[in-house]
C-alpha positions, 0 to 999 in steps of 0.5 A: 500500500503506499499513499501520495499526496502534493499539496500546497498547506500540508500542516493538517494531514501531517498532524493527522499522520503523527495521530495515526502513527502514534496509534499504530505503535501502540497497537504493538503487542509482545509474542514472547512467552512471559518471563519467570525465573527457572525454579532450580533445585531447592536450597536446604536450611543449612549447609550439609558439611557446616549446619552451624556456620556462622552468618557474620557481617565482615568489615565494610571493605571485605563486605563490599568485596575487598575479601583478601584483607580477612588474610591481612597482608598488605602486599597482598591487599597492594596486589589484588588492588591492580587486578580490577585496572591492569588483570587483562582478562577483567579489561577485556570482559569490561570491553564486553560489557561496554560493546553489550551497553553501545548494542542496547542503544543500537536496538534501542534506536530502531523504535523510533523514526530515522530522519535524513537531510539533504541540502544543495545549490545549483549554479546553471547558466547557458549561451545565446538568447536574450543577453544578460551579459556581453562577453568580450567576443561578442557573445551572450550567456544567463546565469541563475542559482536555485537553492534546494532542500530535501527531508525524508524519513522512514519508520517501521512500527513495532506492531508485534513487538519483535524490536522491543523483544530485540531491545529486551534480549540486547539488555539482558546480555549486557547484564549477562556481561555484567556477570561475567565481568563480575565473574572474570574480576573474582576469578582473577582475584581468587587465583592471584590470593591462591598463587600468592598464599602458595608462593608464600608457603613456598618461602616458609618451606625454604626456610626449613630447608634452609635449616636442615641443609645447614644441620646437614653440614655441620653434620657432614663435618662431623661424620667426616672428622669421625671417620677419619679418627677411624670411630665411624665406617665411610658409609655414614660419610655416604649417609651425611652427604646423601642427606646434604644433596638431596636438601640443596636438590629439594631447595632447587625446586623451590626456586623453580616452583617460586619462579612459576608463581611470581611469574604467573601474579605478574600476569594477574596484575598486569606486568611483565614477568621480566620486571616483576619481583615479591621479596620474601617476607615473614610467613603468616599462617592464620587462615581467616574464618570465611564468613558465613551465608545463608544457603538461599543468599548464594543463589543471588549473590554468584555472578555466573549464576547471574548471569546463566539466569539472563542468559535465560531471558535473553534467550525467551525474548529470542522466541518472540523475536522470531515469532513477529516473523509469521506476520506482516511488516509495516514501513513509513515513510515520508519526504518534504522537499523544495526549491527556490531561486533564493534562500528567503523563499526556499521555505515558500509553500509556493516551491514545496512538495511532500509525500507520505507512504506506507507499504507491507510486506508479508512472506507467504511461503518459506517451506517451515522456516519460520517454524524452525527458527521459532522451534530453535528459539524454544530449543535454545531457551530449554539449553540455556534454563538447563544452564541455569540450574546446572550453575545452581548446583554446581555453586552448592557442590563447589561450597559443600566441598570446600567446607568438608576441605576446611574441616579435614584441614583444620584437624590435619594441621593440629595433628601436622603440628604435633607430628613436627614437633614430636619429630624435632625431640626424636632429632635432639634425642638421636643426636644425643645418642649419636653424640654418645656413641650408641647409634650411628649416624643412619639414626640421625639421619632418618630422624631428620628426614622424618622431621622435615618431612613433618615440616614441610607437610604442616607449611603445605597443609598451611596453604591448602587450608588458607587457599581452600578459604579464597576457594570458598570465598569465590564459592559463595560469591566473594561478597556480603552485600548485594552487588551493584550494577557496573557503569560503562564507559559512556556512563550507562548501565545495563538495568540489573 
């Protein structure tokens, strides 16, 4: 259908238009089914591994996110502090968000009118008639200038509301970008505390090391003054020197391993490597009581679980989306144009035109593909809803798991603990009787193994207990406040 018109005083119908189409696009309806959270397995009262688990507001800063100061260590809290601006995997979600931000203005635009101007001047002249001017050569020519303007614009309801389900499904994955930038952020946080909580065990464990190869010299110069006064056979030399290597060898490793993780922290915050160095400091073994939550709280609190949800309703605003299909478009359009020897009259009514038009289109026949797009649509919301709920249980494994880990290594590091130092008295005690003649050196020997075994397995189960407690963390959210909406760059958030 399409309508034309040139009149000299169009004010009145195109007043009669904008009633018209102001009533058209209220006419618009929404074919996507009506959105509600997928139920997802219950959460229980209690958490299985810790019933009593005690709900506690942490200071305001840990509240709001800055978890790692539980730990209390200021190079760490300088450290975690350079993810959130330098981490690149944080920089490039928060990309993602921005791109997410700039796609829902850009859909948002198609449920309004696109204008164009076109403006232009004209300079004709021609040869021979009557003369306006007399050329040198004798000959004559005219000359004139017309003045133009042109404005035309085109506009396509949304009579069934496949536009704002667009704008529907670009605004809830920019909030599934929220989650992920919010995911991204503690993932990077949890792994750099991790690796840094490591690298710090890795120092203490050096430490031990350090000392026993010390003992093991001195007690190598013993064994080999004893042997040549002939009290002690060469195989306790053998012995001394075998305990000596195999603790500078283990002491290797450590360097090697400590290399790995200051390495991989200097990529965390966003440094090169070759440049990046952490000093050794005083280990701090306190492993913070996590904080508790009630179970019903993670659910909102987990960024990917956020984020599956969204990923939901974006994907029930695509079904719409693709059921506008089986009916009829409808475009607008209209165009003023004029023309005039001088700008004063350029605007005349005398030199303007306008016209205005409509016209549909409808496909008849595409052999089901319609019906397969909207089938997908359906097929994608059912993946994205088995998405969602796989996230919730995932979240109550990973926490029920890591609060089973916090348990086990609360009880190991108590028995770790008395092993050491049980070991460290069966040194004194075989070192006194080696002194006294009424063991050999093998004795001493496996005595000191035994107790830096004890050692470096207490420092080792150390960390595992203090990362277990950022696994935790990460588990239940990082966070004991609701988590606000991240701004773009242009300054816009995306609705959650």
């Amino acid at each position: 259908m399409s309508i034309r018109m040139n009149v000299r005083n169009p004010l009145s119908r195109i007043a009669r238009a904008s009633v018209w189409l102001g009533a058209t696009a209220l006419a618009g309806c929404n074919l996507a089914p009506k959105y509600h959270v997928p139920t997802s397995a219950p959460a229980p009262e209690a958490f299985k591994r810790a019933p009593g688990w005690v709900v506690a507001q942490p200071e305001d800063a840990v509240a709001k996110g800055e978890w790692w100061r539980l730990f209390n260590d200021a190079v760490l809290n300088d450290l975690e502090a350079k993810v959130v601006v330098t981490n690149q995997n944080v920089v490039a979600a928060r990309a993602a968000y921005d791109q997410a931000i700039a796609l829902v203005r850009q859909d948002r635009a198609a449920l309004f009118p696109t204008v164009g101007v076109d403006a232009g001047v004209t300079r004709t002249g021609s040869f021979g008639g009557n003369a306006a001017t007399v050329n040198n050569n004798g000959s004559v020519s005219s000359t004139g200038t017309r003045y133009s303007g042109d404005v035309s614009g085109t506009w396509q309801p949304d009579l069934w509301g496949a536009i704002g389900n667009t704008v529907k499904q670009a605004k809830a994955n920019a909030q599934v970008s929220v989650g992920q930038l919010a995911n991204a952020t503690l993932s990077a946080q949890g792994l750099l505390a991790s690796d840094y909580l490591q690298l710090r065990g890795l120092d203490e464990q050096k430490i031990v090391l350090e000392n026993s190869t010390a003992a093991d010299t001195r007690d190598l110069t013993i064994v080999r003054n004893q042997y040549k006064s002939g009290t002690v056979s060469h195989s306790s030399v053998y012995t001394a020197e075998s305990a000596l290597k195999s603790d500078q060898a283990s002491l290797r490793d450590l360097e090697r391993q400590r290399a790995a993780f200051e390495d991989a922290i200097a990529v965390l915050v966003g440094e090169n490597p070759s440049t990046f160095t952490i000093a050794p400091t005083a280990w701090q073994q306190t492993t913070p009581d996590v904080p508790g939550v009630i179970p019903t709280e993670v659910i909102q609190r987990r960024p990917d679980i956020a984020a599956s949800e969204r990923a939901v309703a974006a994907a029930n605003a695509n079904i719409g989306i693709q059921k506008a299909a089986f009916f009829p478009s409808l475009t607008l359009s209209g165009q003023a144009s004029t023309d005039a020897p001088s700008l004063g009259s350029l605007f005349s009514a005398a030199t303007s035109f306008w016209s205005v038009g409509a016209s549909a289109a409808e496909t008849l026949i595409d052999f089901g593909a319609r019906s397969a797009k909207v089938a997908g649509a359906r097929a994608a919301y059912n993946q994205s809803v088995a998405a969602y709920r796989e996230a919730v249980l995932t979240a109550f494994q990973q926490i029920e798991d890591n609060l089973a880990a916090m348990t086990v290594y609360r009880g190991e590091v108590t028995d770790l603990a008395e092993a050491a130092d049980a070991a460290d008295h069966a040194v004194a005690i075989a070192l006194n009787d080696y002194k006294a003649g009424t063991v050999d050196y093998t004795t001493v020997a496996t005595a000191q193994v035994t107790a830096n075994s004890a050692h470096l397995k207490l420092v080792s189960t150390v960390v595992s207990r203090q990362t277990t407690a950022v696994a935790l963390i990460q588990a239940i959210g990082g966070e004991w406040t609701d988590k606000a909406c991240p701004t773009s760059q242009t300054g816009e958030k995306a609705g959650c």
